[in-house]
C-alpha positions in Angstrom: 68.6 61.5 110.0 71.9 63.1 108.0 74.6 64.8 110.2 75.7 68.0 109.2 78.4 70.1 109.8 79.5 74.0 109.7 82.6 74.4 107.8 84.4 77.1 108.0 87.0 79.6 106.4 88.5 81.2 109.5 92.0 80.1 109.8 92.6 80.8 106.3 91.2 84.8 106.8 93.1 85.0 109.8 96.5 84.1 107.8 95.7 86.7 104.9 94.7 89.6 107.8 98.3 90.0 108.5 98.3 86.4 109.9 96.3 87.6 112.7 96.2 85.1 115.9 93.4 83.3 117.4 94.2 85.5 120.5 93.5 88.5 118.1 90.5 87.1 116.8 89.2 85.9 120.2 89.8 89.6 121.5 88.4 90.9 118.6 85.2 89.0 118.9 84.6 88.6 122.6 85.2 85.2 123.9 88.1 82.6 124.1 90.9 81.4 122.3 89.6 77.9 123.0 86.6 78.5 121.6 88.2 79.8 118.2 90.4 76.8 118.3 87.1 74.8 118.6 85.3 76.1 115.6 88.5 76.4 113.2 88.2 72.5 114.2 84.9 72.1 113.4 84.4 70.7 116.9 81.7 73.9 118.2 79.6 75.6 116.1 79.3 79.1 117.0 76.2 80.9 117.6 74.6 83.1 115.3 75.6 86.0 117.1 79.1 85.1 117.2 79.1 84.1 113.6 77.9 87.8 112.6 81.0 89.0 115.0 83.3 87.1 113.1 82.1 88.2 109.5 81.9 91.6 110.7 86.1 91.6 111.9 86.4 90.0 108.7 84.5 92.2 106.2 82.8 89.7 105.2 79.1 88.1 104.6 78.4 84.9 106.4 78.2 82.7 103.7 81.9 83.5 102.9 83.0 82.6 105.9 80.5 79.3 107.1 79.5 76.4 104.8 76.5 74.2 105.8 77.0 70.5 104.6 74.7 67.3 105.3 76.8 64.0 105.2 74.0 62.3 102.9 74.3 64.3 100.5 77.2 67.0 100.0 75.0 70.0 99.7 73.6 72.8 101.5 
């Protein structure tokens, strides 16, 4: 079985929203700075529901934001 992983865009947005902090983003969304720290580092993926909470601080769809990638192969 491949291994996948979330990838993500998030510390990137947060620099070009006025460099916003994880703190900000964490308040902004409803749960830790840890756990922001966690998926930036692609160590925690975030739920579904968080994921829509971070597009939505964002202005953003989803797929700008997350990128699904399978080791085997590369692609979605």
């Amino acid at each position: 079985m491949s291994k996948c992983r979330i990838n993500n865009e998030i510390r990137k947005l947060r620099f070009l929203s006025n460099e916003m902090t994880q703190q900000e983003l964490a308040d902004r969304t409803g749960v830790t700075r840890q756990t922001i720290v966690a998926i930036e580092n692609g160590k925690y993926s975030p739920t579904l529901e968080l994921a829509f909470r971070i597009a939505e601080v964002f202005k953003l769809p989803l797929e700008d934001i997350f990128t699904y990638q399978t080791d085997d192969d590369g692609k979605k």
